[in-house]
C-alpha positions, -999 to +999 in steps of 0.1 A: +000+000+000+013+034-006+010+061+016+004+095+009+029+121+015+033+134+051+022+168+054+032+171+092+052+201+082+028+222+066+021+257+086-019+253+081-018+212+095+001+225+130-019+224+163-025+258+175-013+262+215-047+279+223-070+256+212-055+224+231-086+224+252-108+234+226-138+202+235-135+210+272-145+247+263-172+266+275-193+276+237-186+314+246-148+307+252-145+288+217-164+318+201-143+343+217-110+326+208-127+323+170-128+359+169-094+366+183-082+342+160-092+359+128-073+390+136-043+370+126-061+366+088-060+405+084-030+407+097-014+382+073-031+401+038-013+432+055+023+415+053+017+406+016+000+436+003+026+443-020+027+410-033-008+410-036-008+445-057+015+436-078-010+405-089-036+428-090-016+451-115-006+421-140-044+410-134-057+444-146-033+448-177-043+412-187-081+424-185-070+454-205-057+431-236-087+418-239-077+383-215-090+372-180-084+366-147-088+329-139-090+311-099-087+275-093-088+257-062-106+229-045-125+227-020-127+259+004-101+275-019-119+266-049-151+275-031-136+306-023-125+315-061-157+313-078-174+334-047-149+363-057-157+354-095-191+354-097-196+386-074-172+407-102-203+413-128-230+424-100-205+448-086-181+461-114-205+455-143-176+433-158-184+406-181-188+374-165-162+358-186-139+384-176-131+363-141-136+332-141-137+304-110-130+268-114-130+246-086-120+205-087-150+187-094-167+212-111-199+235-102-217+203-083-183+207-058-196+240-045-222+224-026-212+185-025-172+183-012-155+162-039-119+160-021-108+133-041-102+154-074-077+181-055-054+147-063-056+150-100-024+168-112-045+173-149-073+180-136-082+206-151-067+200-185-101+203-201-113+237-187-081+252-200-086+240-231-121+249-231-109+284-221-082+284-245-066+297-219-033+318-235-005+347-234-032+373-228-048+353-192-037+359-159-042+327-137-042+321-100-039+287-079-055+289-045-039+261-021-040+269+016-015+244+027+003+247-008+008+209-015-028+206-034-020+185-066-050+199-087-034+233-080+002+226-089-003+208-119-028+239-129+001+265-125+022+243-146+000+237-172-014+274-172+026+283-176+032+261-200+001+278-221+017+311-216-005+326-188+011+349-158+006+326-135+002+336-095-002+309-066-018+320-033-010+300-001-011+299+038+020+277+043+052+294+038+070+268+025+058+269-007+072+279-039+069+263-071+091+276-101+065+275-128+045+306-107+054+345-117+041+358-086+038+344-053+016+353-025+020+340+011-012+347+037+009+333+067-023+329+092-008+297+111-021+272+130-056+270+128-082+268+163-096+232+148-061+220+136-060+214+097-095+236+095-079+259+065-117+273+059-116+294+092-086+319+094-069+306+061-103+308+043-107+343+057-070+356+048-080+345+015-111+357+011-093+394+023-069+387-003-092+375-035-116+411-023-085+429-024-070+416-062-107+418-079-114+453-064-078+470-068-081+452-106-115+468-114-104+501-097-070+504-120-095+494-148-117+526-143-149+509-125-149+535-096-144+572-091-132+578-055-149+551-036-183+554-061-196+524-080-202+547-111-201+519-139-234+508-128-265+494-151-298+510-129-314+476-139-339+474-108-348+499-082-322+490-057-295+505-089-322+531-103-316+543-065-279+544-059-275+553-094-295+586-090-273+587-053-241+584-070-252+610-092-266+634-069-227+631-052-217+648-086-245+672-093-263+680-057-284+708-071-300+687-099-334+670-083-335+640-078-365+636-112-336+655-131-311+632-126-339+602-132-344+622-167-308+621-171-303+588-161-329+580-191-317+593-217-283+577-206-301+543-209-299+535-173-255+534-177-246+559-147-210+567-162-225+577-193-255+600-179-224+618-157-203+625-190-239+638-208-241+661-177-209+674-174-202+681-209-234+689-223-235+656-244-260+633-261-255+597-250-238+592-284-213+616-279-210+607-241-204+572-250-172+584-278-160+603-249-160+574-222-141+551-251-116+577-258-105+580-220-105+538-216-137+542-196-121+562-171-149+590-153-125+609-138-103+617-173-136+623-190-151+648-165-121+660-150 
């Protein structure tokens, strides 16, 4: 029989000193050692914020060549990816195949665990190809511990197809060649030893929030801390959206910036650019592609 490879000295598998104890625990204790614990997640995405920036940079150029930001993982990771993937379109207005989430066993994984794929090294041969994955993608493996097979063999093969390729991780230790950029979330030892969805899973969650948002920021999505690239496509939007624009123009009523907002047809970015420079929606729309899509170089 062959045994699988010892993991003992993974950071993620070690037993933290605080949780010894953890059955004989009163429930309020285990909850207030949770919490505590989790400050060690944020503290971790601090130490590799540069690291984590400079993804987010070779992310956003890839997006502005026309290619994609790609996760795989499995399990929590994978779990993780296609969270961060599949909240990109309702929040940036981004094209859902703009960032993309894969996770071992496919879409059926999210809500049935399928551990046994993370073992496939070519796993995910197939989604790449159906991808075409290329020169123009940027991809990112999500491994807590760093020793996931599915993930390894999908930085490889994403290198190999000419991707930048980035691998996230919990555990120090590791640090495959075939990866451009390497980001380390050192959280440690977690409260239910080997547990990587509670401070690793929150470290990485931090982290994922942090590439997709700084990506779509660099992109032009926002102005200041404004969602202006927004669709008012039910009344939730119609509302921010008139908000947002209200931020820009506070002595236009609120019906006026509706009218505006209509003539726009419902895109906020445009209805600002109609406002600011006295445009028709045609024109405002020239103007936007000109600057990239960027507000603040169209209205200054």
């Amino acid at each position: 029989m062959i045994l699988p490879p010892d993991r003992s000295h993974v950071a993620t598998e070690q037993r933290n000193d605080e949780s010894h104890a953890l059955d004989a625990m009163p429930t309020e204790e285990i909850v207030q050692l949770m919490a505590r614990d989790q400050h060690r997640a944020v503290d971790a995405v601090q130490v590799a914020a540069a690291d984590i920036a400079r993804f987010a940079d070779a992310a956003a150029r890839s997006l502005a060549m026309g290619g994609r930001l790609v996760y795989a993982g499995a399990g929590t990771s994978g779990r993780l990816g296609v969270l961060d993937a599949s909240e990109c379109p309702p929040t940036f207005r981004s094209d859902p195949a703009q960032v993309v989430g894969i996770i071992a066993g496919g879409d059926g994984a999210l809500r049935k665990s399928s551990e046994g794929r993370e073992d496939e090294e070519r796993g995910i041969a197939d989604e790449f190809a159906r991808l075409a994955l290329g020169p123009h993608d940027c991809f990112l493996g999500i491994a807590a511990g760093g020793t996931t097979p599915y993930v390894l063999g999908a930085l490889r093969l994403a290198k190999e197809r000419g991707a930048t390729t980035g691998f996230l991780t919990c555990a120090p230790h590791a640090d495959p060649a075939f990866c451009d950029h390497r980001i380390v979330l050192a959280s440690g030892a977690e409260i239910l030893t080997g547990s990587t969805r509670l401070k690793a899973g929150t470290a990485t969650k931090i982290a994922l929030n942090a590439i997709t948002t700084a990506m779509f920021v660099r992109l032009g999505k926002t102005y200041g801390n404004l969602m202006v690239d927004l669709a008012a496509t039910n009344d939730k939007l119609v509302d921010r959206a008139l908000r947002i624009y209200r931020e820009f123009f506070p002595h236009d009523t609120r019906e006026a910036a509706h009218a505006q907002l209509v003539l726009a047809g419902g895109m906020l970015k445009t209805a600002l650019v109609m406002r600011a420079r006295s445009e028709t929606r045609e024109q405002a729309e020239q103007t936007l592609k000109s600057c990239g899509g960027i507000l603040r170089a169209a209205i200054g």
